[in-house]
SEVOLO-993619 format. One record per residue: residue in one letter; z, y, x of N, C-alpha, C, CB in turn. Coordinates in nm, 4 decimals. Glycine has a CB too. Example, Ala and Ser with C-alpha at 12.3 -4.5 7.8 and 13.67 -1.06 7.14 Angstrom:
% SEVOLO-993619
   residu        npz        npy        npx       capz       capy       capx        cpz        cpy        cpx       cbpz       cbpy       cbpx
        A     0.7800    -0.5690     1.3190     0.7800    -0.4500     1.2300     0.7800    -0.3300     1.3200     0.9046    -0.4473     1.1308
        S     0.7080    -0.2250     1.2850     0.7140    -0.1060     1.3670     0.7870     0.0030     1.2900     0.5725    -0.0598     1.4084
% end
This chain:
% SEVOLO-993619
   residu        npz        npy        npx       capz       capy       capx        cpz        cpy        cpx       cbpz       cbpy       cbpx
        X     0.0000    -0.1195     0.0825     0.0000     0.0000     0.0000     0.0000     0.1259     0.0869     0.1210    -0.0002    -0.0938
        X     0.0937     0.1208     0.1948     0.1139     0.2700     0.2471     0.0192     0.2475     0.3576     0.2795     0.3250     0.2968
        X    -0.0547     0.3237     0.4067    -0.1155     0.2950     0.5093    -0.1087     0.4157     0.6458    -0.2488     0.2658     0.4522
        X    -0.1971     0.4274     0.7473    -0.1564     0.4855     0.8424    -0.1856     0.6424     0.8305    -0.2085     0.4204     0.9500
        X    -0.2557     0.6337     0.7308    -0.3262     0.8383     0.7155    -0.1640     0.8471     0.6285    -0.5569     0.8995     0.5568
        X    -0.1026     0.7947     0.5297    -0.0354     0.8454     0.4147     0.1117     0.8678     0.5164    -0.0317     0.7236     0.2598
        X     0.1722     0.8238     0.5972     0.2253     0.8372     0.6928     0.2333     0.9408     0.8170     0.2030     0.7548     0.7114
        X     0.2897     1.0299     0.8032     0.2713     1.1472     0.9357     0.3468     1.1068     1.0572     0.3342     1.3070     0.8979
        X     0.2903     1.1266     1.1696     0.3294     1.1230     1.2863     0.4476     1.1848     1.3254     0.2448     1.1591     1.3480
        X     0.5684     1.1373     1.4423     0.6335     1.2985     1.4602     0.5544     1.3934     1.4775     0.7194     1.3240     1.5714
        X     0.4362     1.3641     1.5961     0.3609     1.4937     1.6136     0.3184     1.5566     1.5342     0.2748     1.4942     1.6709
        X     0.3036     1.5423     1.3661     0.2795     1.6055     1.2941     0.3339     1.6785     1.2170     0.2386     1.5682     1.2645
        X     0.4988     1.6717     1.2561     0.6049     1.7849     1.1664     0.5948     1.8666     1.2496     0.7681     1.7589     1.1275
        X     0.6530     1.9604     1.1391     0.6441     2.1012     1.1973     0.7456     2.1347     1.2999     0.6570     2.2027     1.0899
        X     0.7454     2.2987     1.3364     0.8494     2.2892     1.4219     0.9910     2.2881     1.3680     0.8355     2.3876     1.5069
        X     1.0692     2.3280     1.2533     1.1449     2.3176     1.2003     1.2302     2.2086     1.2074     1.1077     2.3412     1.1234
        X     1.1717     2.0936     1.1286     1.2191     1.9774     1.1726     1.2037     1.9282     1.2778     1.1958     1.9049     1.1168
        X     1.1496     1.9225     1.3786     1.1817     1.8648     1.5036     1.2559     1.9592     1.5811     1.0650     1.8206     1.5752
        X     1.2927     2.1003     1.5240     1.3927     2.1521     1.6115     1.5303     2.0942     1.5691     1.3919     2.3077     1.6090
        X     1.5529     2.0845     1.4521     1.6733     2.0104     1.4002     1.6697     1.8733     1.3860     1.7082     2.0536     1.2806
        X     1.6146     1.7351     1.4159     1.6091     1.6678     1.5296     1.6484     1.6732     1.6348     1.5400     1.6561     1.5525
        X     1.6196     1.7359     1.6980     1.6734     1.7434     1.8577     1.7907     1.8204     1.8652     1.5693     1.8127     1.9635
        X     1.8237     1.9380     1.7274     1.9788     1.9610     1.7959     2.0761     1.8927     1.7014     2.0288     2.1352     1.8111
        X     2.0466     1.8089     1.6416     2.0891     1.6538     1.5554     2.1370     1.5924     1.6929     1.9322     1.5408     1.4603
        X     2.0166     1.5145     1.7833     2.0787     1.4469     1.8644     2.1582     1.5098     1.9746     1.9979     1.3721     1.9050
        X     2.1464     1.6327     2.0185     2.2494     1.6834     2.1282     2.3560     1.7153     2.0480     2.2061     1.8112     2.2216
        X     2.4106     1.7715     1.9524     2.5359     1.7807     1.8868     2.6386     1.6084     1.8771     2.4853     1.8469     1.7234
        X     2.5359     1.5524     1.8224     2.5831     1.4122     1.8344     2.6617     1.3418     1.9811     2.4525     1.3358     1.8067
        X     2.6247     1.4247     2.0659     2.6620     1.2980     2.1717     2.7964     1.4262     2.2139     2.5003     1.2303     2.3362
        X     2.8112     1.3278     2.3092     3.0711     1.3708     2.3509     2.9922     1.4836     2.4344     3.2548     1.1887     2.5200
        X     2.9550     1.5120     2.5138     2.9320     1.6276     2.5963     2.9099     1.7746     2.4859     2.7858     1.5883     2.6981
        X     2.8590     1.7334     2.3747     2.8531     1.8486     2.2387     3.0296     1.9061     2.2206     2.7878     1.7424     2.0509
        X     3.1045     1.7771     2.2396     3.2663     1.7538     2.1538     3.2961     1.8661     2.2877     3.3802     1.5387     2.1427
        X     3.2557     1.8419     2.4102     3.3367     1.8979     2.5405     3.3423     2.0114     2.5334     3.2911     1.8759     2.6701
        X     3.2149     2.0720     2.4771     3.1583     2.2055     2.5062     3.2414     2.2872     2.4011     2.9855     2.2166     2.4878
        X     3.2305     2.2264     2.2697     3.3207     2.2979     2.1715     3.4648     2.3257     2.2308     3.3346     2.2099     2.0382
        X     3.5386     2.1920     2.2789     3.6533     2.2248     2.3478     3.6916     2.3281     2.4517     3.6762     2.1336     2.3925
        X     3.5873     2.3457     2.5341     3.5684     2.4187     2.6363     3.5656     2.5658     2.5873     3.4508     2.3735     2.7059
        X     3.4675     2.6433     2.4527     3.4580     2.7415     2.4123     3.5901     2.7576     2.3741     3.3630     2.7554     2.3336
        X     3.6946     2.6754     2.2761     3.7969     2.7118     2.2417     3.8875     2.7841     2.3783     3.8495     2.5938     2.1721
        X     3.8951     2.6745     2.4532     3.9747     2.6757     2.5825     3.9484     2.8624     2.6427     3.8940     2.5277     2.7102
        X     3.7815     2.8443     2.6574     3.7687     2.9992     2.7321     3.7621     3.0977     2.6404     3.6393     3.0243     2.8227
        X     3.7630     3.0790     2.4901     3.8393     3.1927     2.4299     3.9920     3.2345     2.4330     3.8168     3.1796     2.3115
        X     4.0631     3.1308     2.4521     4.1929     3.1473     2.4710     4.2586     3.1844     2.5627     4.2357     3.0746     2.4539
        X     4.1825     3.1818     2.7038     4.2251     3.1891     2.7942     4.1739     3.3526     2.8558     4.1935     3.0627     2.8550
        X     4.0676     3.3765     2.7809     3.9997     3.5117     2.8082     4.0974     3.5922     2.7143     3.8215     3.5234     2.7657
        X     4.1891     3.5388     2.6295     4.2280     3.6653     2.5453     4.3503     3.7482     2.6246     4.2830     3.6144     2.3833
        X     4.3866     3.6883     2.6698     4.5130     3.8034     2.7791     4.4281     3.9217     2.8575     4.6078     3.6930     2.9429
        X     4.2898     3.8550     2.8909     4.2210     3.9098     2.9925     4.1799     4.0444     2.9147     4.0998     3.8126     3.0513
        X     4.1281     4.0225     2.7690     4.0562     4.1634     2.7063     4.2107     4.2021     2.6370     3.8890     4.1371     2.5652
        X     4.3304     4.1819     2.6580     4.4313     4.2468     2.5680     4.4330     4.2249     2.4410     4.4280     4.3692     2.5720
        X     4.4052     4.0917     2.4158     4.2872     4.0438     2.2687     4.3029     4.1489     2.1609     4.3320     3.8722     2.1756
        X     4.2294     4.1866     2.1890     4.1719     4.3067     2.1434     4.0723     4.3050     2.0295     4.1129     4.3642     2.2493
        X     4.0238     4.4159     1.9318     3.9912     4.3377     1.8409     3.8512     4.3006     1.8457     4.0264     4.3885     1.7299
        X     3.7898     4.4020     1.9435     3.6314     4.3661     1.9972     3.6066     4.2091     2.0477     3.5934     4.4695     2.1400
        X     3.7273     4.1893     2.0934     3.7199     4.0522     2.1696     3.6924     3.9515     2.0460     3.8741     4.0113     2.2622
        X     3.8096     4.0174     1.9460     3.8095     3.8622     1.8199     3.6812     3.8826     1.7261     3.9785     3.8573     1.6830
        X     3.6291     4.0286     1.7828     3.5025     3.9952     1.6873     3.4145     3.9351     1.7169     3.4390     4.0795     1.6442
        X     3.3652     3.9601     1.8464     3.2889     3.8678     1.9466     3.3041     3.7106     1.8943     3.3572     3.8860     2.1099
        X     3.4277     3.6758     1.9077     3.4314     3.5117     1.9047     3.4348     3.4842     1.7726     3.5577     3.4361     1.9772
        X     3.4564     3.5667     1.6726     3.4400     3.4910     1.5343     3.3349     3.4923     1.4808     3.5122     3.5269     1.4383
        X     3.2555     3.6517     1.5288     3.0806     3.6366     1.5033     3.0260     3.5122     1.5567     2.9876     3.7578     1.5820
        X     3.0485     3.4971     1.7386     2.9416     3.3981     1.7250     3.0015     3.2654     1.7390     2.8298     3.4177     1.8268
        X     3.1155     3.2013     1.6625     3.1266     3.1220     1.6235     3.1085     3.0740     1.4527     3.2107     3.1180     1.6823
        X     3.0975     3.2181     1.3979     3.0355     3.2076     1.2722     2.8701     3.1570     1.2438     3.0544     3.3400     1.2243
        X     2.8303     3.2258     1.3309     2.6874     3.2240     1.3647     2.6272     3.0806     1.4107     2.6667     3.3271     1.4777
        X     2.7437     3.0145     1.4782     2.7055     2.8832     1.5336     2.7137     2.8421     1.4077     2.7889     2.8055     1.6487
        X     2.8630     2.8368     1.3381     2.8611     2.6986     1.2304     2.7616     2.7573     1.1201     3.0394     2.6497     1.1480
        X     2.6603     2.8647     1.0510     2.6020     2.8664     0.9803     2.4959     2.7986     1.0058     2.5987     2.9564     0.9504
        X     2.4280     2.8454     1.1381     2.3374     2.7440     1.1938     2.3211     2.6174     1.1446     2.3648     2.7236     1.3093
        X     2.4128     2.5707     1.2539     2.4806     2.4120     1.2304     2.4682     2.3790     1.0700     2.6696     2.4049     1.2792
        X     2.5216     2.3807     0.9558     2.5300     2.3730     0.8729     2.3874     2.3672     0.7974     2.6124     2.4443     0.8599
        X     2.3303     2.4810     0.8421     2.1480     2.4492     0.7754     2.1415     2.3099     0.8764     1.9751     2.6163     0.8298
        X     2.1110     2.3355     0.9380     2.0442     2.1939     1.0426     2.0825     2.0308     0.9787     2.1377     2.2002     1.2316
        X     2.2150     2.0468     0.9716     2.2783     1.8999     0.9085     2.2558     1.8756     0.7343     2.4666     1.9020     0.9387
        X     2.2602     1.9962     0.7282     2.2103     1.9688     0.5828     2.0579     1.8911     0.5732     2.2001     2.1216     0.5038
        X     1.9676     1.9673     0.6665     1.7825     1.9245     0.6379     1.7929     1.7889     0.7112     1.6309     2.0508     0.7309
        X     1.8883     1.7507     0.8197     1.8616     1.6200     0.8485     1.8616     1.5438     0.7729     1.9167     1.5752     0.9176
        X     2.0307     1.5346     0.6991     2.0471     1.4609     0.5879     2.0029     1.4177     0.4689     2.1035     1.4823     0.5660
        X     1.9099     1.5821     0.4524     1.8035     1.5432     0.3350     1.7155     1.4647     0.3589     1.7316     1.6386     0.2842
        X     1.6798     1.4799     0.4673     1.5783     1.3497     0.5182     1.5602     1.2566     0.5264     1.5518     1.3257     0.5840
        X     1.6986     1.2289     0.5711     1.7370     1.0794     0.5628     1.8241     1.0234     0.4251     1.8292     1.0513     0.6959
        X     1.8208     1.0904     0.3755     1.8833     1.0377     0.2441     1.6951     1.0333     0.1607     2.0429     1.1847     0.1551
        X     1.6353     1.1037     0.1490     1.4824     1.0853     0.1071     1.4348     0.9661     0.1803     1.3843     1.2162     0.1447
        X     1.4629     0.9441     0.2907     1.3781     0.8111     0.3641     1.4617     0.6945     0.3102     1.3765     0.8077     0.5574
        X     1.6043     0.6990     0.2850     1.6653     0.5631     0.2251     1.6469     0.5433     0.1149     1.7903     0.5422     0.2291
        X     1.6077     0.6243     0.0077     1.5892     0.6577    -0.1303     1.4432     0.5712    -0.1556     1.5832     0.8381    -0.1573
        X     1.3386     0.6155    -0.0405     1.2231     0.5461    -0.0402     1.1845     0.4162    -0.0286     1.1739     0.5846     0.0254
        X     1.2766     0.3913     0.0722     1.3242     0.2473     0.1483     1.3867     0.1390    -0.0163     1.5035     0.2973     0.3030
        X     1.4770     0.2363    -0.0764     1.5115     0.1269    -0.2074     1.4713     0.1206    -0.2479     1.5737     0.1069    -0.2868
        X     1.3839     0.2249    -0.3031     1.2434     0.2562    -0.4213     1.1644     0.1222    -0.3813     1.1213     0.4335    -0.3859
        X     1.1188     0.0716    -0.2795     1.0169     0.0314    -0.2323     1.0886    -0.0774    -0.2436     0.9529     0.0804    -0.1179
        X     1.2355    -0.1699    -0.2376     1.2463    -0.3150    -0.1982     1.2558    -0.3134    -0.4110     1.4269    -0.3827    -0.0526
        X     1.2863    -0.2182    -0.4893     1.3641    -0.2501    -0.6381     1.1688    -0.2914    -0.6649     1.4832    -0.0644    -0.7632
        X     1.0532    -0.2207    -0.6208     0.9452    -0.1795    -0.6766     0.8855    -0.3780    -0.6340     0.8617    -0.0024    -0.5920
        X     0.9342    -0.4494    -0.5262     0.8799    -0.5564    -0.4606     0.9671    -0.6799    -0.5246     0.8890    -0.5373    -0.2954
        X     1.0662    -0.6266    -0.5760     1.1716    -0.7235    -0.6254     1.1529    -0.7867    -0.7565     1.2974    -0.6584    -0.6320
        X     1.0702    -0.9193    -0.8067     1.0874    -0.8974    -0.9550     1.1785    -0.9415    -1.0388     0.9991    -0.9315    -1.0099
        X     1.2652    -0.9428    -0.9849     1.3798    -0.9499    -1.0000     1.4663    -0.7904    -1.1120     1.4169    -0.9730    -0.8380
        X     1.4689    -0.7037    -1.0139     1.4898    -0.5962    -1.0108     1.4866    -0.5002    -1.1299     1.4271    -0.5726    -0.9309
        X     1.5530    -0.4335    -1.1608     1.5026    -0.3052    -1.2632     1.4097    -0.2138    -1.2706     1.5733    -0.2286    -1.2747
        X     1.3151    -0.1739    -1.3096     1.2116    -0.1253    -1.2385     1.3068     0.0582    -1.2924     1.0100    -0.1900    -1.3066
        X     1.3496     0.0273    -1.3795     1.4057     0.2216    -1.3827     1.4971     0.2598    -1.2832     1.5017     0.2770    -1.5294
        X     1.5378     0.1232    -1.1830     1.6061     0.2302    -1.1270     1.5545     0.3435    -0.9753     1.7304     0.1525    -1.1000
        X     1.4246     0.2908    -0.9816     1.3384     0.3534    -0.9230     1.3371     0.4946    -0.9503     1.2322     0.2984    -0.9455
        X     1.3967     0.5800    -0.8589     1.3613     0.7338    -0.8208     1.5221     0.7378    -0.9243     1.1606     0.8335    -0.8882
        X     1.5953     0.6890    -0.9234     1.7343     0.6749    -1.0219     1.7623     0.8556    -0.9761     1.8981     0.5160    -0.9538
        X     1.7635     0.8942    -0.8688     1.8331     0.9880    -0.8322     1.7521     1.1576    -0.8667     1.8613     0.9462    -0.6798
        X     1.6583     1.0989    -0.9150     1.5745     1.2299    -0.9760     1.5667     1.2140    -1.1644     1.3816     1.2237    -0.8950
        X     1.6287     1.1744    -1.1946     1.6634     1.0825    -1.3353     1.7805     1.2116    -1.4408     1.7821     0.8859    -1.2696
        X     1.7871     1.2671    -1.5409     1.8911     1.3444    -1.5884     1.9870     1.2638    -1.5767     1.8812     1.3982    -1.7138
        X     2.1319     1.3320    -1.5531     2.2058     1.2636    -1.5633     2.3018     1.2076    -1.6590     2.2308     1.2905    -1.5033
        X     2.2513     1.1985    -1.8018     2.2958     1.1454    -1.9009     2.2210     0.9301    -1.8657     2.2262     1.2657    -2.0553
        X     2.0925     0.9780    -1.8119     2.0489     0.8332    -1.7874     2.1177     0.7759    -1.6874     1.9106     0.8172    -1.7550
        X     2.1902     0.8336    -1.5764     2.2272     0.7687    -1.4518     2.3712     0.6965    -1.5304     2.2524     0.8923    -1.2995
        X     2.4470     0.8096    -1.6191     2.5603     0.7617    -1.6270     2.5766     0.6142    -1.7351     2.6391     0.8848    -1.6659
        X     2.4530     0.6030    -1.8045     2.4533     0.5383    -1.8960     2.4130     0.4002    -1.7928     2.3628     0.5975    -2.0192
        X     2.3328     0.3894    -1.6897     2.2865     0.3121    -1.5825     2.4536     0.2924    -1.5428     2.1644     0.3939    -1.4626
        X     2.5379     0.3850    -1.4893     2.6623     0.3552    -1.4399     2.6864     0.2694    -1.5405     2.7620     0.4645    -1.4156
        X     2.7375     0.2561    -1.6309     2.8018     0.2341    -1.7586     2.7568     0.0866    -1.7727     2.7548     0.3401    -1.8845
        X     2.6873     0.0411    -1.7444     2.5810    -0.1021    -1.7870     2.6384    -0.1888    -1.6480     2.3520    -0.0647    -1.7848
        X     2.6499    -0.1179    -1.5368     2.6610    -0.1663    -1.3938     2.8431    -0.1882    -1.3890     2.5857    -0.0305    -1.2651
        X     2.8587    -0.0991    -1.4973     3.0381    -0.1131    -1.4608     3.0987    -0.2757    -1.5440     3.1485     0.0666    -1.5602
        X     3.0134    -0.2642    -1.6440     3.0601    -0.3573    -1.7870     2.9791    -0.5183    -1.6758     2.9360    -0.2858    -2.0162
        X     2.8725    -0.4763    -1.5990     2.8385    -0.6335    -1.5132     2.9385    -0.6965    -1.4342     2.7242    -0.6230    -1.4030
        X     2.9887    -0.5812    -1.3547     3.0827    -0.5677    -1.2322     3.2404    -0.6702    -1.3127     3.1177    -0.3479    -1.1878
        X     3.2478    -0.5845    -1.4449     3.3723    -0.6611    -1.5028     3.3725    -0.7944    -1.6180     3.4495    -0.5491    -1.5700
        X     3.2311    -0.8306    -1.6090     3.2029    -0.9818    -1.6509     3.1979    -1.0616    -1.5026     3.0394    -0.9988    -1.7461
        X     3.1067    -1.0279    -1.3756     3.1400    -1.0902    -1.2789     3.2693    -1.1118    -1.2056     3.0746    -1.0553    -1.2209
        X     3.3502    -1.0092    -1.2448     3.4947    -0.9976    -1.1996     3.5736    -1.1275    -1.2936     3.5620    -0.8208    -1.2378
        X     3.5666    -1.1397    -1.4056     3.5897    -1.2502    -1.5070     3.5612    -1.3753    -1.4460     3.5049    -1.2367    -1.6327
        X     3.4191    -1.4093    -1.4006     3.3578    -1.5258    -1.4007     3.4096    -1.5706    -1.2278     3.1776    -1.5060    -1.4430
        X     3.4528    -1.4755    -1.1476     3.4988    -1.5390    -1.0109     3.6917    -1.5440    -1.0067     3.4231    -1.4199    -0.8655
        X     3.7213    -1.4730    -1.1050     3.8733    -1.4608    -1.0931     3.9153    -1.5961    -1.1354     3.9432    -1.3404    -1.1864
        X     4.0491    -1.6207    -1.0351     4.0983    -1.7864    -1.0493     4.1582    -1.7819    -1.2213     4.2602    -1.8386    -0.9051
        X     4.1536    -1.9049    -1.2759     4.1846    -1.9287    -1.4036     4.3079    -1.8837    -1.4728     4.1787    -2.0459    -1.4134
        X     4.3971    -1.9129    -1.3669     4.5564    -1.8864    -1.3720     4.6079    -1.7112    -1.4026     4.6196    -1.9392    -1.2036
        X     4.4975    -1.6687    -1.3123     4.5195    -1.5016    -1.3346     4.4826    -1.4338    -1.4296     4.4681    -1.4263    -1.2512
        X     4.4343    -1.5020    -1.5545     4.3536    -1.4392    -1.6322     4.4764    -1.3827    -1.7303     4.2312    -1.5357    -1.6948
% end
């Protein structure tokens, strides 16, 4: 079904996402954790030095504000991504399964009077299978 044109390359995203990609994976790794530690450390240690003063605390709360807004777009578009690529990934095993429900395909773009009513059907299975494995004695 999917073939190699319907599929984009990395080389074919834009720069956006592959800039948040790549600061996905450098945030991720302990040398990211150090550096944060380290900024704390040389703000704290610089504050005797400026009389912490209030230029000083504006300095560090701007651009530590500035970092986590950043940050915050970035992790957000990863996540969308990858929550869209797992979404696809189920779409695609419920769509191969015939087994399967076929509505619950794209479940998550669905109003949510249908999801809950989907909850609702999944809860009442959950507590007939809960019935049918519970030892006899406990009932």
């Amino acid at each position: 079904m999917a073939s190699a044109s319907v599929l984009q390359s990395e080389s074919a995203t834009g720069f956006f996402p592959r800039l948040a990609r790549w600061c996905e994976q450098q945030v991720s790794r302990p040398g990211a954790s150090v550096a944060a530690i380290a900024f704390v450390v040389l703000w704290f240690v610089s504050g005797p030095l400026y009389g912490w003063s209030n230029a000083w605390q504006l300095i560090v709360n701007t651009t530590s504000s500035i970092i986590t807004l950043v940050m915050v777009f970035l992790i957000q578009h990863t996540q969308r991504r990858d929550t869209q690529a797992i979404q696809l990934k189920l779409d695609e095993l419920i769509r191969v399964n015939s087994e399967a429900r076929n509505e619950l395909i794209s479940l998550e773009a669905k109003p949510e009077t249908a999801v809950e009513e989907i909850r609702e059907a999944f809860d009442e299975l959950r507590e007939e299978v809960e019935d049918e494995v519970r030892p006899r004695g406990c009932r």
